[in-house]
C-alpha positions as CSV (number, residue, x, y, z in Angstrom):
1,X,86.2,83.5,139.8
2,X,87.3,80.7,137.3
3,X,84.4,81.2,135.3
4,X,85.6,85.2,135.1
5,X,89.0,84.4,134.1
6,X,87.6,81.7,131.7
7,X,85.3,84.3,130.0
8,X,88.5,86.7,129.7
9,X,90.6,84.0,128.1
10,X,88.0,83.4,125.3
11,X,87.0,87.0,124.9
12,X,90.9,87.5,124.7
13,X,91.7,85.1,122.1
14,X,88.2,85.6,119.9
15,X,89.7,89.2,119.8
16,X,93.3,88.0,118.3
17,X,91.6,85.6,116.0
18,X,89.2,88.8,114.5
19,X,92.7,90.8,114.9
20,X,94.7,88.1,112.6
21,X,91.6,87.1,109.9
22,X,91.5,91.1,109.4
23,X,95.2,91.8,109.0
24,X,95.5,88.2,106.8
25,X,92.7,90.1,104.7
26,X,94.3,93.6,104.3
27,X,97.0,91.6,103.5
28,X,95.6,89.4,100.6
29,X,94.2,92.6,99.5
30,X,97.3,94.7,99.2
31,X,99.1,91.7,97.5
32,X,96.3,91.2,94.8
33,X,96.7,95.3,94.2
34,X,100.5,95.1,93.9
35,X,100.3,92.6,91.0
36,X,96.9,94.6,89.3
37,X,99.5,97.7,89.4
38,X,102.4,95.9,88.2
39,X,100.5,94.8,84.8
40,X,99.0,97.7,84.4
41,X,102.3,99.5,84.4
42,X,103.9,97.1,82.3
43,X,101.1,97.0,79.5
44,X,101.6,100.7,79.4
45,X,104.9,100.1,78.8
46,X,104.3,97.6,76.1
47,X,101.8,99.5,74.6
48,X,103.0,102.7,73.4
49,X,103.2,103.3,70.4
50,X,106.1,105.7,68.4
51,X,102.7,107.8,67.5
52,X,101.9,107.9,71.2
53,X,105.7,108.7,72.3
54,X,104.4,111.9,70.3
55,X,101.8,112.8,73.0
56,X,103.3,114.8,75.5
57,X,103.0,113.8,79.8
58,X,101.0,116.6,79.8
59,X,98.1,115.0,77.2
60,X,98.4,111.8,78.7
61,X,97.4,113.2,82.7
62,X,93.9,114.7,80.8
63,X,92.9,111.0,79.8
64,X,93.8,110.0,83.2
65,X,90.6,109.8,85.2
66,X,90.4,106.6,87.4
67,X,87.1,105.2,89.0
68,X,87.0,105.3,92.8
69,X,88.7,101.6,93.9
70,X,91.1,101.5,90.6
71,X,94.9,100.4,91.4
72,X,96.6,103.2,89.9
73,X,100.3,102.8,90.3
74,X,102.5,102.3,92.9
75,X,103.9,104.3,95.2
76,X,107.6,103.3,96.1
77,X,109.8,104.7,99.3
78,X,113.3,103.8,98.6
79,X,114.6,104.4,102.1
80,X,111.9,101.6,103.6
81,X,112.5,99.3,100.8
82,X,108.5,100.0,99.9
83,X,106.4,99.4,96.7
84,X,103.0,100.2,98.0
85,X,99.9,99.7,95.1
86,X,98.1,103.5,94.6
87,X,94.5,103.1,94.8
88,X,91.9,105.8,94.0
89,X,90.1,106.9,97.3
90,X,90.3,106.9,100.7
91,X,87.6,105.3,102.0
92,X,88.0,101.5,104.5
93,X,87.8,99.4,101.1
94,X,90.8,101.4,99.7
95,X,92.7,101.8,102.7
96,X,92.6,98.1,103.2
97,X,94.1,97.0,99.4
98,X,96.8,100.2,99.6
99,X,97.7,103.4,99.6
100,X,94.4,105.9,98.9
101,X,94.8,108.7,96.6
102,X,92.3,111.2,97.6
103,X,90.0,111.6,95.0
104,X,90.3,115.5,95.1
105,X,93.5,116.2,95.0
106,X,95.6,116.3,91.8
107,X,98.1,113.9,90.4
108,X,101.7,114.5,89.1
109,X,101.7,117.2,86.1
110,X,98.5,118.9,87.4
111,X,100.6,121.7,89.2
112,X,98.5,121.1,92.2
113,X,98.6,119.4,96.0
114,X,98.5,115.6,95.5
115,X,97.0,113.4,98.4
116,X,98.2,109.8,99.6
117,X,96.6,108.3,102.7
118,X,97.7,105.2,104.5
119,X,97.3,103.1,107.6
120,X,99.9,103.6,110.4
121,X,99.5,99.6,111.2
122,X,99.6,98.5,107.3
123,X,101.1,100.1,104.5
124,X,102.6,103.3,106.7
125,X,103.5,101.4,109.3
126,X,107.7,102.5,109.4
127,X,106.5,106.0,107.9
128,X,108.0,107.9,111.1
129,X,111.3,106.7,110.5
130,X,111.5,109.0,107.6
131,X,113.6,112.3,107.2
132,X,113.7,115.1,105.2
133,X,115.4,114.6,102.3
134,X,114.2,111.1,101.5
135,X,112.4,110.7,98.6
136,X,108.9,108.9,96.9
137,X,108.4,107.7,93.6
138,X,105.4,107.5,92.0
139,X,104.7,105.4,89.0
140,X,101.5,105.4,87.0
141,X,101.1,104.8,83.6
142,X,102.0,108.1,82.3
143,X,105.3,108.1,84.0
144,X,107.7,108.2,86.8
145,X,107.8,111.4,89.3
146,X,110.0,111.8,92.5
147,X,109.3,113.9,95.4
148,X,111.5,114.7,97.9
149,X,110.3,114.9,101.6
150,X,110.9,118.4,103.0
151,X,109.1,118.8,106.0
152,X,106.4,116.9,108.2
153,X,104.2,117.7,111.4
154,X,101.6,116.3,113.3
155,X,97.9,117.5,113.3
156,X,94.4,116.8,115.2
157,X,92.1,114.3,113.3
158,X,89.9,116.8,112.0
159,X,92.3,118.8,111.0
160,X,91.2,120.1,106.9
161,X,93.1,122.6,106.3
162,X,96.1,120.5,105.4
163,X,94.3,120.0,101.8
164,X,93.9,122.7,100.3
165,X,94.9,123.7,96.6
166,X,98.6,124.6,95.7
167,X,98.5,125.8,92.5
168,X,100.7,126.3,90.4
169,X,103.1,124.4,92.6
170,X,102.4,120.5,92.8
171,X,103.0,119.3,96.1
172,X,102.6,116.1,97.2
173,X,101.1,115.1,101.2
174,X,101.0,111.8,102.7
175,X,99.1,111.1,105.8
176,X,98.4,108.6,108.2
177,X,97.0,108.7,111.8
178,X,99.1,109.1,114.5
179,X,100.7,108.1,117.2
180,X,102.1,105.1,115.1
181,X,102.2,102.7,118.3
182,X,98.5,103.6,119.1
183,X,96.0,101.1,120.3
184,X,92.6,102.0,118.6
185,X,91.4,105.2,117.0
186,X,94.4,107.9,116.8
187,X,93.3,111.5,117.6
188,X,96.4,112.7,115.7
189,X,97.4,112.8,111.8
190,X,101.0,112.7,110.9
191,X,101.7,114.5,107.9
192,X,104.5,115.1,105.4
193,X,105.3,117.2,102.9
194,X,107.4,116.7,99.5
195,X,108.3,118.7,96.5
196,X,108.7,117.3,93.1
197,X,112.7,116.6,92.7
């Protein structure tokens, strides 16, 4: 019997030890992202030019094209005190340094549905306390865009018809799994819904 209990106790804290290393990871990761979007936001700050104040928004989003596992801005949530780094895809390795921008979807300007994914347990871990009328703000090198949150629901896991194409209205969804105090693999998505402001 003391053997059994033994066994437990070191199966229990091998587990919490794997638990912490990955969270201490994900969050070295997001921190390293955070600062990679910061410079690049502020060198394209620095760097334009009163030729390039010219060049209309709409120019700049065609010469926008990141590579899968670019930072590419930073998503901000006023309401949760939030600056999350925006990175392109939506696969474990982006997940893990941020918020995923599904490769897909549009960005701001594209008159199109714009995709952000998240982990409940990470990045979008208070993203149930939200309410309509709260707002997101994305910044990426082009410029600033606001959204505010108009509606949300909850969805099974395989669930695809919540992206879909909205042209000519931009939209912009955000997603995580759900329940947010689930143990393990949720069978849910929590989704909401914003409009540009």
């Amino acid at each position: 019997m003391r053997k059994t209990a033994f066994l437990f106790i070191v199966v229990g804290v091998v587990l919490l030890c794997i638990g912490g290393y990955q969270h201490f990871r994900n969050q070295l990761s997001e921190k390293q992202a955070m600062i990679e979007a910061n410079e690049m936001l502020a060198e394209s700050t620095q760097s334009v030019t009163t030729k390039e104040m010219a060049v209309s928004a709409e120019e700049a989003i065609e010469d926008f094209k990141p590579e899968t596992g670019e930072t590419v801005g930073i998503l901000e949530i006023p309401v949760l005190n939030a600056e999350l780094p925006i990175i392109e895809g939506t696969d474990p390795d982006e997940l893990e340094k941020g918020v995923g921008h599904y490769r897909n979807s549009a960005y701001p300007l594209q008159s199109d549905q714009i995709v952000l994914s998240g982990h409940r347990d990470t990045v979008f871990r208070n993203l149930g306390k939200l309410k309509i009328g709260d707002t997101f703000t994305m910044k990426l090198p082009y410029g600033e865009f606001e959204y505010q949150m108009v509606n949300s629901k909850i969805v099974a896991e395989d669930d695809t018809s919540i992206i879909k194409s909205t042209a000519p209205n931009e939209e912009l969804v955000i997603t995580t799994c759900y329940p947010f105090s689930y143990v393990g693999n949720a069978t849910k998505r929590y989704i909401i819904y914003a409009k540009p402001v």
